[in-house]
ZAMARGU-4260 file (C-alpha; in steps of 0.2 Angstrom, whole numbers, plus 5000, padded with zeros to 4 digits):
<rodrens>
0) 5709/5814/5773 | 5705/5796/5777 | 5689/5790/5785 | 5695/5773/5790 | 5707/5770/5806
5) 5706/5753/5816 | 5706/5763/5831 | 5689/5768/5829 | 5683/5747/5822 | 5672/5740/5832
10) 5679/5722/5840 | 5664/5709/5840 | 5656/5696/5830 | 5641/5700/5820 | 5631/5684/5816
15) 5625/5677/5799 | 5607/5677/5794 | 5601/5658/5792 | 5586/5652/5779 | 5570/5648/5791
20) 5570/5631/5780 | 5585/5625/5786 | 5582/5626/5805 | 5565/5625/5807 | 5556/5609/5805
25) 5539/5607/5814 | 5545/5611/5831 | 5540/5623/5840 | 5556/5625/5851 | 5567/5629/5834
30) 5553/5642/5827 | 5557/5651/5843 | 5576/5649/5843 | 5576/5657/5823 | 5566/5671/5828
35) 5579/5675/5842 | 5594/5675/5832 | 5586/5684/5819 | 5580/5699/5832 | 5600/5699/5835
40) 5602/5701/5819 | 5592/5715/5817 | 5602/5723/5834 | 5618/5722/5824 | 5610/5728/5808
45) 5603/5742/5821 | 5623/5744/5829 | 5631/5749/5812 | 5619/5761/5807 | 5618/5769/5824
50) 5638/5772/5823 | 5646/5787/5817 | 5652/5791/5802 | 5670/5787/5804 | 5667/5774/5817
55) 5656/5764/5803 | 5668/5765/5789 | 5682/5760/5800 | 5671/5745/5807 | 5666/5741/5789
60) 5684/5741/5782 | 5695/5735/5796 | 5683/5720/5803 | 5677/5709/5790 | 5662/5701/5800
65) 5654/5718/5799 | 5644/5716/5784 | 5641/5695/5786 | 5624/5697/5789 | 5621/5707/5773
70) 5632/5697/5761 | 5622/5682/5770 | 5603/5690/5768 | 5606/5694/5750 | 5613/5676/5747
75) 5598/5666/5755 | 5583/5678/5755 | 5567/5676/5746 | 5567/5686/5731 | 5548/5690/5727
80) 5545/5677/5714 | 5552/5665/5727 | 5541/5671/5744 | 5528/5655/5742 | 5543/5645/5750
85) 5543/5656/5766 | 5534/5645/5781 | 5515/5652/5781 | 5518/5659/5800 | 5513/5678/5804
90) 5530/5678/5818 | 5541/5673/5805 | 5535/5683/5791 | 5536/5698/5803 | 5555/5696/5807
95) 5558/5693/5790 | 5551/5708/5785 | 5560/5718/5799 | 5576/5710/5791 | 5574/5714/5775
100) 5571/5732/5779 | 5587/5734/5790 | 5598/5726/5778 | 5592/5737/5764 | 5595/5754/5776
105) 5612/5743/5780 | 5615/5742/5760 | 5611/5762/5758 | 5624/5768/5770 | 5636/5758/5763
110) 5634/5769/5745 | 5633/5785/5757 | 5646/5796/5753 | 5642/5810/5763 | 5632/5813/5778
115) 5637/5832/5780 | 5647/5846/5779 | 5661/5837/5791 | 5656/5818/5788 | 5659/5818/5770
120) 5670/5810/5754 | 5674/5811/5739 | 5662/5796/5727 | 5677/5793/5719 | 5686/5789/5736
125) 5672/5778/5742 | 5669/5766/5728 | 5688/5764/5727 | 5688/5761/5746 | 5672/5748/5742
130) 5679/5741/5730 | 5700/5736/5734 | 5692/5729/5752 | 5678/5717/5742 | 5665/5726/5754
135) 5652/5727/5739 | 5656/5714/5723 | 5648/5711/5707 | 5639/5697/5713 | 5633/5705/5727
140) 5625/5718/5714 | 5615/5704/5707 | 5608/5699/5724 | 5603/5716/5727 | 5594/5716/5712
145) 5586/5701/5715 | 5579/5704/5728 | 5576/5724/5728 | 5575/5724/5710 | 5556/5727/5709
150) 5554/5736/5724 | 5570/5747/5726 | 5570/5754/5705 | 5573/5770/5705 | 5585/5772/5717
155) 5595/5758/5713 | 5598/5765/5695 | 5607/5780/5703 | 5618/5770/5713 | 5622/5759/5699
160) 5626/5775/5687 | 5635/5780/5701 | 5645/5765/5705 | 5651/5760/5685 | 5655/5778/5682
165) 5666/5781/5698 | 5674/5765/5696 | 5679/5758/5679 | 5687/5740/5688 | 5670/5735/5691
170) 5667/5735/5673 | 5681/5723/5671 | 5673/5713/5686 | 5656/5712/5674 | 5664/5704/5660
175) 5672/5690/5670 | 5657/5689/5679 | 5646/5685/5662 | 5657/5672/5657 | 5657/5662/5673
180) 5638/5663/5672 | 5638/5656/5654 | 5650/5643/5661 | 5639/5639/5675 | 5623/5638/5663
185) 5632/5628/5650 | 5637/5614/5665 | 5617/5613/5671 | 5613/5612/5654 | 5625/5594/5651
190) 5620/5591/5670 | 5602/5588/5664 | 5605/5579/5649 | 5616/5568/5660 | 5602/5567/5673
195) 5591/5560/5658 | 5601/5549/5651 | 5601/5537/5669 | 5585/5540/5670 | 5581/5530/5654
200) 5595/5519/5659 | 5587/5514/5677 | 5568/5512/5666 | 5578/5498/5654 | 5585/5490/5672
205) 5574/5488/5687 | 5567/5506/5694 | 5548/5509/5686 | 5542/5524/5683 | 5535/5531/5700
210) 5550/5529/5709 | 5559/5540/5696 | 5548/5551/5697 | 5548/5553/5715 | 5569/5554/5715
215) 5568/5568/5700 | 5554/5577/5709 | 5566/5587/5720 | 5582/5589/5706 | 5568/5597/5692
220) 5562/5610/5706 | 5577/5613/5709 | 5584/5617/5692 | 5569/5628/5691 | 5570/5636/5705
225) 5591/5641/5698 | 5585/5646/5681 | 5572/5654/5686 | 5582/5665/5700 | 5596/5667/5687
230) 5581/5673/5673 | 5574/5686/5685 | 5591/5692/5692 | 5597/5698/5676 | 5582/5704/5669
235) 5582/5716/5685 | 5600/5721/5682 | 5599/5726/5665 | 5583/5734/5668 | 5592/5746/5682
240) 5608/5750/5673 | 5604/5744/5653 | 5623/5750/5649 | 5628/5733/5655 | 5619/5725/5639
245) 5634/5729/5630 | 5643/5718/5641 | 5633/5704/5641 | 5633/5705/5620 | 5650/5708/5620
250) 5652/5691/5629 | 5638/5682/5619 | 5628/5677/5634 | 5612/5678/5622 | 5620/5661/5611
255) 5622/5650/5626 | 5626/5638/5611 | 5628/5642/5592 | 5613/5635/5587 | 5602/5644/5600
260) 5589/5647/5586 | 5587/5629/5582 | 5589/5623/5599 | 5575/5636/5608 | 5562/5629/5591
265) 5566/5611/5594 | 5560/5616/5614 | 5543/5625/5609 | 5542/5610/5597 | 5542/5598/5611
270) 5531/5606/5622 | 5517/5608/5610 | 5511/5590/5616 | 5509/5598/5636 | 5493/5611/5629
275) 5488/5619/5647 | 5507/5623/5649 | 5508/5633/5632 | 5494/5643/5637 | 5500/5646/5655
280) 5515/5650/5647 | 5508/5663/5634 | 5498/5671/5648 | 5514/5678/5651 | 5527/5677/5636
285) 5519/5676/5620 | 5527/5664/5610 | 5519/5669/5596 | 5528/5687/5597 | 5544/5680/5599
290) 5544/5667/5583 | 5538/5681/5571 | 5554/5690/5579 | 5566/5674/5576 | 5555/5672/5559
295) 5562/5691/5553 | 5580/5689/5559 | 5583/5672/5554 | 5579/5668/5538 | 5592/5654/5535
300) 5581/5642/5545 | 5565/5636/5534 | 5550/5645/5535 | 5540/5630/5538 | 5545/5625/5553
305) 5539/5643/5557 | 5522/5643/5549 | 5519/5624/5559 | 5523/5632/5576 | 5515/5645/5571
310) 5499/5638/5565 | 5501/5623/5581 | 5501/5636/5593 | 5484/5648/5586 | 5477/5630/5587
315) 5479/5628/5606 | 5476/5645/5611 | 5462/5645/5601 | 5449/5642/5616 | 5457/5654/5626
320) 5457/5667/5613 | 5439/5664/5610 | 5435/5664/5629 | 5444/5683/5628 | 5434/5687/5616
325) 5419/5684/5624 | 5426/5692/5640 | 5427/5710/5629 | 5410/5706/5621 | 5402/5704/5637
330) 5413/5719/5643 | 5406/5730/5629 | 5388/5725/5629 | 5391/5729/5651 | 5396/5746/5645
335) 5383/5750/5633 | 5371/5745/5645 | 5379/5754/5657 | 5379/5770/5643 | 5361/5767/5639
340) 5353/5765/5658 | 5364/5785/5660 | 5356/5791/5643 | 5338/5785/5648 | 5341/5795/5666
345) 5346/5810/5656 | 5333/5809/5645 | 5321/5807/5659 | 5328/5822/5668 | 5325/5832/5653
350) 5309/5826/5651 | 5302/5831/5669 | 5311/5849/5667 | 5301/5852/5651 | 5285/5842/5659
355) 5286/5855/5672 | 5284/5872/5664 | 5274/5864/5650 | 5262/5851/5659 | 5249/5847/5644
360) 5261/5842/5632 | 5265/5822/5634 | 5280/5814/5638 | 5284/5806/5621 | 5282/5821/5614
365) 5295/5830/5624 | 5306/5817/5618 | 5305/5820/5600 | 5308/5837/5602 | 5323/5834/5613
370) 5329/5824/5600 | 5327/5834/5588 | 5337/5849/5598 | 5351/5840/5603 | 5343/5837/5621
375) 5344/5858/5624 | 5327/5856/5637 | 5326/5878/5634 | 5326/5878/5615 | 5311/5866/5618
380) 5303/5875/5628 | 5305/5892/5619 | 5303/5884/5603 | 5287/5879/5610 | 5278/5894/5617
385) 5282/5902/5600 | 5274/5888/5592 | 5288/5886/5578 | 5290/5868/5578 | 5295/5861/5560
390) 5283/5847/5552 | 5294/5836/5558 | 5289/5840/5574 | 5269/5844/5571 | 5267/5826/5562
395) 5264/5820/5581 | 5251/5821/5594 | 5254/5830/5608 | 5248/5821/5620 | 5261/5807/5613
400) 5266/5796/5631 | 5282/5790/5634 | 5285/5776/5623 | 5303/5764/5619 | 5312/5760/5604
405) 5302/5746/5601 | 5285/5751/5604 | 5291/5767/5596 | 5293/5758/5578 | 5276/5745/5583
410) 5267/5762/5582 | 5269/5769/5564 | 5279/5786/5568 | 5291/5794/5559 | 5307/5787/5565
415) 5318/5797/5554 | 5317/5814/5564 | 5337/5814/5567 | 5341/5806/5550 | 5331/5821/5542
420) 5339/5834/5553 | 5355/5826/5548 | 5354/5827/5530 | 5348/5846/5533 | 5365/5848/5540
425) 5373/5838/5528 | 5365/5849/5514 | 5369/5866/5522 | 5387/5859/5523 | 5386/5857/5504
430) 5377/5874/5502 | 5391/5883/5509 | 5403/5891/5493 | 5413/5899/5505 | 5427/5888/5498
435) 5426/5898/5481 | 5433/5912/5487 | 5449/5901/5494 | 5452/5893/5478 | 5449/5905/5466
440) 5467/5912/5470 | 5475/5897/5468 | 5464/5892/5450 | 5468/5913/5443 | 5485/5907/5442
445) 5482/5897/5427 | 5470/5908/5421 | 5455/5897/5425 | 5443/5902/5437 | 5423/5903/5441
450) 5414/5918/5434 | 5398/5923/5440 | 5384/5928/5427 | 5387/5946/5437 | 5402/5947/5431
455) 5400/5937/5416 | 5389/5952/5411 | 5401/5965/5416 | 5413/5957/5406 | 5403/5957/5389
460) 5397/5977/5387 | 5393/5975/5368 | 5373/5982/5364 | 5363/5970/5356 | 5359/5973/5338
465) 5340/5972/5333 | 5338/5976/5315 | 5333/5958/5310 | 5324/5955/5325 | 5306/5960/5314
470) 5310/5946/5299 | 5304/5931/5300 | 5313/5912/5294 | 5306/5898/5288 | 5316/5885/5300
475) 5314/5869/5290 | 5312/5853/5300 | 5325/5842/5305 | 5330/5828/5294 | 5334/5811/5302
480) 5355/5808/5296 | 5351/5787/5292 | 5333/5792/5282 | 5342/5805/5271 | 5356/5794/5268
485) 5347/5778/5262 | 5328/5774/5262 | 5321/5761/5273 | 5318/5745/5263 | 5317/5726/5264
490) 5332/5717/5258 | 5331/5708/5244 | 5336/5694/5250 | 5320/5693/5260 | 5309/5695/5246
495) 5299/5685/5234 | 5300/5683/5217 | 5285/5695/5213 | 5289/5708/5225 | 5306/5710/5214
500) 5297/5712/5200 | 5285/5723/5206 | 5300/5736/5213 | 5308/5735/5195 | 5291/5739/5187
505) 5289/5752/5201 | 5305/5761/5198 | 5304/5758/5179 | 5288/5766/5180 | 5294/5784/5183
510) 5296/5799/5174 | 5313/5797/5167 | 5316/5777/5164 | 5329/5768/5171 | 5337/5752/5172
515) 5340/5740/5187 | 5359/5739/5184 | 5371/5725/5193 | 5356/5713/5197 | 5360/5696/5204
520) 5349/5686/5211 | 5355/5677/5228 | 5354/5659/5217 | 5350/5657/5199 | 5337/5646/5190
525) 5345/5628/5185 | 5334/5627/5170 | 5344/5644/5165 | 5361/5637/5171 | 5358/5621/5160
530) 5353/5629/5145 | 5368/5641/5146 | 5379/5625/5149 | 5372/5616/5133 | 5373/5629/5123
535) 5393/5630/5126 | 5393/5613/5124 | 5384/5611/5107 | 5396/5626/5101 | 5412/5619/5105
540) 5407/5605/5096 | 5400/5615/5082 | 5418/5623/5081 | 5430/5607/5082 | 5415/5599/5067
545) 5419/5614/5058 | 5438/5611/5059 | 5438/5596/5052 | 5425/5599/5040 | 5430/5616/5032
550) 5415/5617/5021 | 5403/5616/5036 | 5398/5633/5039 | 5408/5643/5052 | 5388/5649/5059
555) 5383/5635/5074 | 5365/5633/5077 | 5356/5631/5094 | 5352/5613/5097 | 5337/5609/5101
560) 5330/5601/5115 | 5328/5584/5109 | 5348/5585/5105 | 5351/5588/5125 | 5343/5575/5131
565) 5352/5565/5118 | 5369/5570/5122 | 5364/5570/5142 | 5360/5551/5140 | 5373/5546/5130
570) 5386/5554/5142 | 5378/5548/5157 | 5378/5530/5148 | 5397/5529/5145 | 5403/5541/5159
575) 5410/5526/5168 | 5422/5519/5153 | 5432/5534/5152 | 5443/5542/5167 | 5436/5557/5175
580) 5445/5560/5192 | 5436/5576/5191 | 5422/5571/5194 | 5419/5576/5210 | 5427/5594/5208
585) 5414/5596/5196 | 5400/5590/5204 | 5406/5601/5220 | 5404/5617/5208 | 5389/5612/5201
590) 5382/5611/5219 | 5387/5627/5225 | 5383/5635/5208 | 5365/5630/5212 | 5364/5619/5197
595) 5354/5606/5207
</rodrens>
């Protein structure tokens, strides 16, 4: 059954809600006049949702001007990051306010499907019947969200789930929707490069600067103001129905260009020269964050370009950083003071309930024993009347006063009361072998576990044999392994001439004689090495006289003295007429022979 007839459609004009900026100047006259047409505004806001349920949806369907005044609000209103631009006036803030709130209960009726058990539809019905008679659009959607997109959350996401799920054409809406929005960002974006380009062009003709300035003043707010309404509306939207990122990826609205990547580094490049923006800027997006992000996704782009933004951007923020850090160190200390001044009341409280049952013992005392038990006042106390304090505790007078830290250490005590009482804890943890009894089932697994000498002495049941117990052995005395395998003595090397003869005489001199066998000196005598030379000199010539002269006989005698020194004049005399390229050889090995 159908809830629309025109028979029930209300027949008037509704009027359009108009920006305070654009009609009010600095009269008074026109402030006045806005604020009239805007309380009739709110009347017709008031009329529609005062009507019944059938005489609203034929109004809504049948006569188009019924919902001007929404479409119009959600088109010119002040979203919140916008509200700065509203005229600083409590009378206009107010009607404002009162519209808002009307056109958002307007906005909610309009996505009522059923007001009871007579006034109802089907959701299906309703969105179909929204939809064919364009009374809520996709656009209209994002002007919903950006201005009740913070505000209105939760309840916006059900009628969004709602809306997508009961009517699939607005789906098809979305996409075409995203690609007009890329078109309209891809136009500002040659717009502003345009725009920059006659800008230079009018510096190189006649205009200077400050005029520039002053004509570009109102075009760059405005292209904020777009982009950054257009930011914040989207981010709204996907944040009430995130189904619709698949949409925007499925369109590529995040690659407004197919170098984004390059293009958004070259950007935080440039603004690396403007210092207070960058850290303005990563007050509330840190830019950090998102390169590391860029870093890990897009590796084809060189990674220094990444460490130099990177490494730029710890450089300006590093005065900020370290004014945070201060902040939380001044924070902290705030807090341990804060800590300290409740832990010194505590203590004190302590204090004056021992003090009080126990007035001859000192303040400073008390303390120590508090400490000492874990701040338990009672244990103090009884541990007192027993008189079973612990040395640790007896060490002090007890007429000790309250005393600090400081003046605590200054007077010689003990400080280490808690560190003892620690380690007593610490040792009695250690102490404890219950753990034996957990693991030994695991170690009799592998047939290794911990045997007590108990058991130990049930195991081994043997008596002890004592028949040999009454003889007595004579134990001799243990020999040291490097003086029984060689004696200690000098090398002899190390020794003179007459402490080698000595030894030889020494060892020769003993029972059974024996020889010194294998002796070699560390460097023969010369006088020997000569003699022994010239002796095989004077033989081989001996030998070769005795072959030419056979009757010579064969036996050679020793020369004599005189006969060396002969033959060693001669042959140093006519060494130099005869070749001899041995020489040197020879004289080497007479050298290291020791000869001379």
């Amino acid at each position: 059954m159908a809830v629309e007839d025109t028979k029930f459609a209300l027949k008037r004009q509704f009027l359009r809600y108009i920006h305070p900026l654009k009609s009010i100047t600095n009269d008074l006259v026109q402030k006045e006049c806005w604020i009239e047409q805007m309380k009739y505004l709110v009347k017709d806001f008031k009329t529609l949702l005062n009507l019944s349920f059938k005489k609203f949806w034929s109004t809504v369907v049948f006569n188009k001007q019924a919902t001007v005044g929404l479409c119009t609000f959600l088109q010119e209103g002040a979203p919140p990051h916008l509200m700065d631009q509203l005229p600083e006036d409590d009378d206009v803030l107010n009607i404002y306010n009162e519209v808002d709130s009307f056109a958002y209960k307007l906005f909610k009726r309009l996505t009522k499907s059923s007001e009871n058990k007579e006034n109802c539809m089907s959701n299906h019905y309703m969105w179909s019947l929204l939809y064919h008679n364009n009374i809520i659009s996709i656009p209209m959607l994002f002007d919903i969200c950006s201005i009740y997109g913070e505000t209105r959350k939760k309840e916006l996401e059900i009628i969004f789930e709602e809306l997508f799920t009961c009517q699939q054409l607005y789906k098809e809406n979305l996409n075409n929707f995203i690609q007009i929005s890329i078109k309209c960002l891809n136009q500002l974006q040659d717009k502003i490069e345009v725009d920059m380009g006659y800008d230079n062009l009018m510096c190189q003709i006649n205009k200077t600067s400050t005029d520039i300035e002053e004509s570009n003043l109102c075009l760059t707010e405005d292209i904020i103001n777009y982009l950054l309404d257009t930011s914040c509306t989207i981010t709204n939207f996907l944040e009430i129905y995130p189904m619709a990122s698949r949409h925007f990826y499925q369109e590529k609205f995040h690659l407004e260009s197919e170098n984004a990547v390059e293009e958004y580094l070259e950007v935080i490049t440039e603004l690396l020269e403007y210092n207070e923006f960058v850290i303005d800027y990563t007050l509330v997006y840190d830019l950090t964050k998102d390169i590391r992000k860029l870093q890990k996704s897009n590796k084809e782009i060189d990674s220094t370009i990444y460490d130099y933004l990177l490494k730029s951007l710890e450089v300006i923020n590093q005065p900020y950083t370290e004014l945070k850090q201060n902040e939380l160190q001044e924070q902290q200390l705030e807090i341990q003071t804060i800590s300290t001044n409740i832990e010194s009341t505590k203590l004190q409280s302590l204090v004056s309930n021992v003090k009080d049952l126990l007035p001859h013992l000192g303040e400073g005392f008390i303390q120590k024993c508090l400490e000492y038990y874990d701040m338990d006042s009672e244990k103090v106390i009884n541990m007192v009347l027993k008189n079973c304090l612990p040395l640790e505790l007896t060490q002090y007078d007890l007429n000790l006063p309250l005393m600090s830290a400081y003046e605590d250490n200054a007077t010689g005590y003990d400080t280490s009361i808690k560190e003892n009482k620690k380690l007593k804890k610490l040792k009695k943890l250690l102490d404890n072998e219950s753990f034996r009894n957990e693991t030994r089932p695991f170690y009799e697994k592998y047939y290794v576990t911990e045997v007590t000498c108990a058991e130990l002495d049930s195991y081994y049941n043997d008596e002890y044999d004592d028949t040999y117990d009454g003889i007595e052995y004579d134990r001799p005395e243990p020999i040291d392994e490097n003086t029984e395998r060689r004696p200690n003595v000098i090398p002899r090397v190390l020794m003179k001439k007459t402490a080698i003869t000595e030894v030889v005489k020494e060892e020769s001199s003993d029972d059974e004689p024996q020889k010194v066998l294998n002796f070699q000196p560390f460097c023969e005598n010369p006088e020997e090495v000569r003699e022994r030379q010239a002796r095989k000199h004077a033989a081989k010539q001996s030998k070769k006289s005795n072959q030419n002269d056979p009757q010579v006989a064969s036996s050679s005698a020793k020369p004599s003295g005189s006969n060396v020194e002969l033959e060693r004049q001669r042959k140093n005399k006519n060494k130099a007429f005869s070749g001899n390229h041995n020489r040197r050889n020879a004289a080497r090995n007479k050298h290291q022979k020791g000869m001379f």
